[in-house]
Structure formats: C-alpha cells, structure tokens
C-alpha positions in Angstrom: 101.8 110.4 101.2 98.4 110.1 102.2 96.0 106.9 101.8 94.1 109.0 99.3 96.7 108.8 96.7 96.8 104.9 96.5 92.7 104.9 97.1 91.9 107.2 94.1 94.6 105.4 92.1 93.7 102.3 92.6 90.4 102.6 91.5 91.5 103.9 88.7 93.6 101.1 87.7 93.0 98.0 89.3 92.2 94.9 87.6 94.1 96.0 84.7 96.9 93.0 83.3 99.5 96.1 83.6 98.1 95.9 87.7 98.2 92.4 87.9 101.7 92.0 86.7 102.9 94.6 88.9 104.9 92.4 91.6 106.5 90.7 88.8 107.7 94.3 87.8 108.7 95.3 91.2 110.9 91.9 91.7 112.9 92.3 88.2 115.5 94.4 90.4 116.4 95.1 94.2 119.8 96.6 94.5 120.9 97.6 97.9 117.4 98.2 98.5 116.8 100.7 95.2 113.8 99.5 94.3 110.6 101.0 92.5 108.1 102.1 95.2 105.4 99.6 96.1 102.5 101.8 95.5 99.4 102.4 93.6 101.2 105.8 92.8 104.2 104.3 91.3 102.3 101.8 89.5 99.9 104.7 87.8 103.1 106.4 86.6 104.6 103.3 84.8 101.6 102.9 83.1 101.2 106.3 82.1 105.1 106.3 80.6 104.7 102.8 79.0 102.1 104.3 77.0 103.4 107.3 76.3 107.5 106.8 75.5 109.0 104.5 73.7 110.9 101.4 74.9 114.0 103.4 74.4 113.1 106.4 76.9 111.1 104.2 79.6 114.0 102.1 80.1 116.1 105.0 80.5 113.9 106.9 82.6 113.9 103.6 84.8 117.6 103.2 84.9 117.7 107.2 86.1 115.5 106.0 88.7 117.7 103.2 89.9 120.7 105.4 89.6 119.5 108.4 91.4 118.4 106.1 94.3 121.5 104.4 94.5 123.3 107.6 94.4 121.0 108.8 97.3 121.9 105.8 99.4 125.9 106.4 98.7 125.3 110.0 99.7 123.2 109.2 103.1 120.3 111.3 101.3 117.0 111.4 102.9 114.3 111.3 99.9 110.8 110.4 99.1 111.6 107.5 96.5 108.1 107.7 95.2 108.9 111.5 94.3 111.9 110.7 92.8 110.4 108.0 90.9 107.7 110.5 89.7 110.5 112.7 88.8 112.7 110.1 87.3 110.0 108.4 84.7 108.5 111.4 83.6 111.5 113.7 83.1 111.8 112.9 79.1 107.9 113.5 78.7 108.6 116.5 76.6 110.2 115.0 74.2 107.1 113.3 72.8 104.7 115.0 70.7 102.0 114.3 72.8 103.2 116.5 75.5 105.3 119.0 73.3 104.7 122.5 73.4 105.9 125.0 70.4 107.6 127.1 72.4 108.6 125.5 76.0 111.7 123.8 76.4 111.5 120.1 76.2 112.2 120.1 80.1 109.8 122.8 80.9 107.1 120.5 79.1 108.2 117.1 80.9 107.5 119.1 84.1 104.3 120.4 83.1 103.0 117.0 82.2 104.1 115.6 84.9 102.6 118.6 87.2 99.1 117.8 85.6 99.7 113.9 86.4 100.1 114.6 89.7 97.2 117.0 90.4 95.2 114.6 88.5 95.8 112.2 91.7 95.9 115.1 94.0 99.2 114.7 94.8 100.2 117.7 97.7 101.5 121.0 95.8 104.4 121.0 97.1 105.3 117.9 96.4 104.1 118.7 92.7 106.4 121.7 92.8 109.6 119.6 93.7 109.2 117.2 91.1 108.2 119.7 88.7 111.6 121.9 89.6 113.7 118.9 89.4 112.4 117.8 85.8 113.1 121.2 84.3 116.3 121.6 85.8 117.6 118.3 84.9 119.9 119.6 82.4 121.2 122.5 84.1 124.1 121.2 85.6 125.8 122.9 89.1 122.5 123.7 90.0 120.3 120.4 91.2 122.7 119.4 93.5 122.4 122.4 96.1 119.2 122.0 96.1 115.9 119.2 97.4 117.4 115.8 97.3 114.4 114.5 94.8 115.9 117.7 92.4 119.7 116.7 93.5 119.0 112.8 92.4 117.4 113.2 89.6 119.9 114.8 87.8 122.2 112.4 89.2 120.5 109.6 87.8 120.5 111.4 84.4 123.8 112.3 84.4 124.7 108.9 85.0 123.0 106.9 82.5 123.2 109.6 80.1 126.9 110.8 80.5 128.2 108.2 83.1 128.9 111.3 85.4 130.2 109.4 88.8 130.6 106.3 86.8 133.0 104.5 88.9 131.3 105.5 92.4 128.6 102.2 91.1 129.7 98.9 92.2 130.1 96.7 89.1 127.4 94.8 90.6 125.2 97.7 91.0 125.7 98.9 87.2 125.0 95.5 85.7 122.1 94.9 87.9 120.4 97.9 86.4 121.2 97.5 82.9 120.1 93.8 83.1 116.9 94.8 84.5 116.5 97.9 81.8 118.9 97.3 78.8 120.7 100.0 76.9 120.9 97.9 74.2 124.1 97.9 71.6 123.6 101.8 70.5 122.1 103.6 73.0 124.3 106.9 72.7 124.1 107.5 69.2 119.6 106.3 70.1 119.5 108.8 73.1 121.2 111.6 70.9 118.5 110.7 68.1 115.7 110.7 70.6 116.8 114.5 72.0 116.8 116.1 68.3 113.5 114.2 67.1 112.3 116.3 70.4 113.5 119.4 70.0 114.2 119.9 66.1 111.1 121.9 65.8 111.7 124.3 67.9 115.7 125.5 68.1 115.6 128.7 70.1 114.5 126.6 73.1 117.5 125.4 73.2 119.8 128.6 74.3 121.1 127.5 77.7 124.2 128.5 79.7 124.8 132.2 78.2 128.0 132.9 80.1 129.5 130.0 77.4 128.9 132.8 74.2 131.1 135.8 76.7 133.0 133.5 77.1 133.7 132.6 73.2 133.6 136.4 72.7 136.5 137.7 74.4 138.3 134.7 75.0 140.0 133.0 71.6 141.4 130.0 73.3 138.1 129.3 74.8 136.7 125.9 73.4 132.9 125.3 74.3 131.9 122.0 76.2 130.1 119.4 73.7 127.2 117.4 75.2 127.5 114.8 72.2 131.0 114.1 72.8 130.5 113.7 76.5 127.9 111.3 76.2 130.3 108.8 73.1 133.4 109.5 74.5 132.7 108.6 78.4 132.6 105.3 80.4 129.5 103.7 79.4 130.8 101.1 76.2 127.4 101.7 74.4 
C-alpha cells in the first residue's frame, strides 16, 4: 500500500501507550510466519476493535486472522495480509450497537464500518471493496472460496475458529500457538452463540439466508435442515 497510509495513520496515533506497546503485540505470536502486519495500518485497526468489541470478539477476530493466514500459506495463496487482517478484525463489527443498523444484516454492517474505516485512511477503493465483499460474505458458505484470496481466507479463518471447518489440516502446534496467544477461554461456543443473538435479536428478518433450504423442506419430507448451533458444539474444537 502506499507510504500515505502508514504517514496519515501514524500521525494519528503515535505516542499513544496502545502505539508504544505495539511490538510487544506483534511478538505474542509468529507461526510459520502468520503474523499481524507490521504497519501503522494494522496497528490503527487493533485499536479501533479493542475499543469497540469486546475481549470475547477481538480475540476471535484475531484468531480468524491467524487462521486464515495460515490456511493461505497451506494453500500457496498469494494475499495482502494487511487486507486480510482488515477483513479479519473487523468482520464481527456489526454485531455491536455501535455499528448496528435496523435493518442491514449484521455482515452487511461489519462491512460498512469497516468500508468507512478504510476511506477514513484513504485506503485504495478497490481494496476497500475486497475487504468489504469478503466481510459480508463471510457467512455464505460455497461462495468465498471461488473468489479474491482476502474474501477466500477470511471465511476460512471463520469457519475455523468458529466451526473448526478444516480442523485437522492445523498442526497441533499451529492451533495451540493461536489459542495461547488469543484464548477461547473454557465456553467459547455456547459465548460466541450468545454474542451472534445479542447482535441480531432485534432485527429477525435479516436473518433469511440460503432460500433453496425452505424448497427444499417443502417438497422433500426426509429433508432435515443443516443447524449452525450444532455445528459449532458438536465439532472438533473441545470448548
């Protein structure tokens, strides 16, 4: 990205304890090189989640980080990590009420916040539009991974912490590494299914997704519908 980015950000944030900490921060985990980007960018956006999430979501929306760059690197993917980063730490945005619409889905509202972040630091348009696209589809999955490797990884890296999609393709080494770094914590399922319906109780028909499930249901009476809960307590993560 251009020199302007880490200029203009910089003097926005520098001498601040949350800047002056910031190696400390970058060294807490390097895992076959999956690291968070060294830049006044990346540094901007964790101070802009930290005060915005809670610890709960901003150590998930690290771990996605993590695990969409590993899974990059197993895949031989090309990608901008401080995209992906963007992307990855500011995908659950729209479940807070300060960046909750009344009648966006949650994921359409993490990608408008983070759209507006990002023009804030004049962050190319095109870039904005990839990380915006790969927020708001990070839930649809089938789709992300034929497309952008920043919209491909993301989801990746959610559907690994989240639903520990691909589990066993992580090294034990690589898994524990992350976690240490970010904790789950002893009830992050059951905490992560909380956090989704505090977001998105208010506003239930945001919330109609994959239609070809109700056809489906309709002429089909064997058909049984996929359960995202289930997934996420019944899968390999223990917690």
């Amino acid at each position: 990205m251009p020199a302007v980015h880490s200029e203009t950000i910089a003097a926005s944030s520098g001498g601040s304890l949350f800047a002056r900490r910031w190696q400390e921060i970058l060294m807490a985990l390097t895992v076959q090189a999956a690291r968070i980007p060294d830049s006044a960018l990346a540094r901007a956006i964790t101070e802009q989640v930290r005060d915005t999430v809670s610890p709960l979501i901003f150590h998930h929306s690290s771990r996605v980080y993590y695990f969409g760059a590993l899974a990059g690197k197993h895949r031989d993917l090309s990608f901008d990590p401080e995209l992906l980063y963007a992307g990855a730490m500011l995908h659950d945005m729209g479940l807070t009420r300060k960046h909750s619409s009344a009648q966006e889905r949650f994921e359409v509202d993490g990608a408008n916040a983070a759209r507006d972040f990002l023009r804030s630091y004049r962050i190319p348009q095109a870039d904005v539009d990839t990380v915006w696209t790969a927020i708001a589809l990070h839930t649809t999955p089938g789709i992300p991974r034929h497309m952008h490797p920043v919209v491909a990884l993301l989801t990746a890296g959610v559907e690994m912490d989240v639903l520990g999609l691909a589990y066993s393709e992580f090294s034990d080494e690589e898994r524990n590494a992350v976690v240490a770094a970010h904790p789950r914590g002893n009830h992050f399922k059951e905490d992560i299914i909380q956090a989704f319906y505090d977001g998105i109780k208010g506003k239930p028909d945001t919330t109609f997704g994959n239609v070809k499930a109700d056809v489906l249901a309709d002429k089909d009476p064997a058909f049984k519908r996929g359960n995202f809960c289930s997934v996420i307590r019944e899968w390999a993560w223990p917690a």
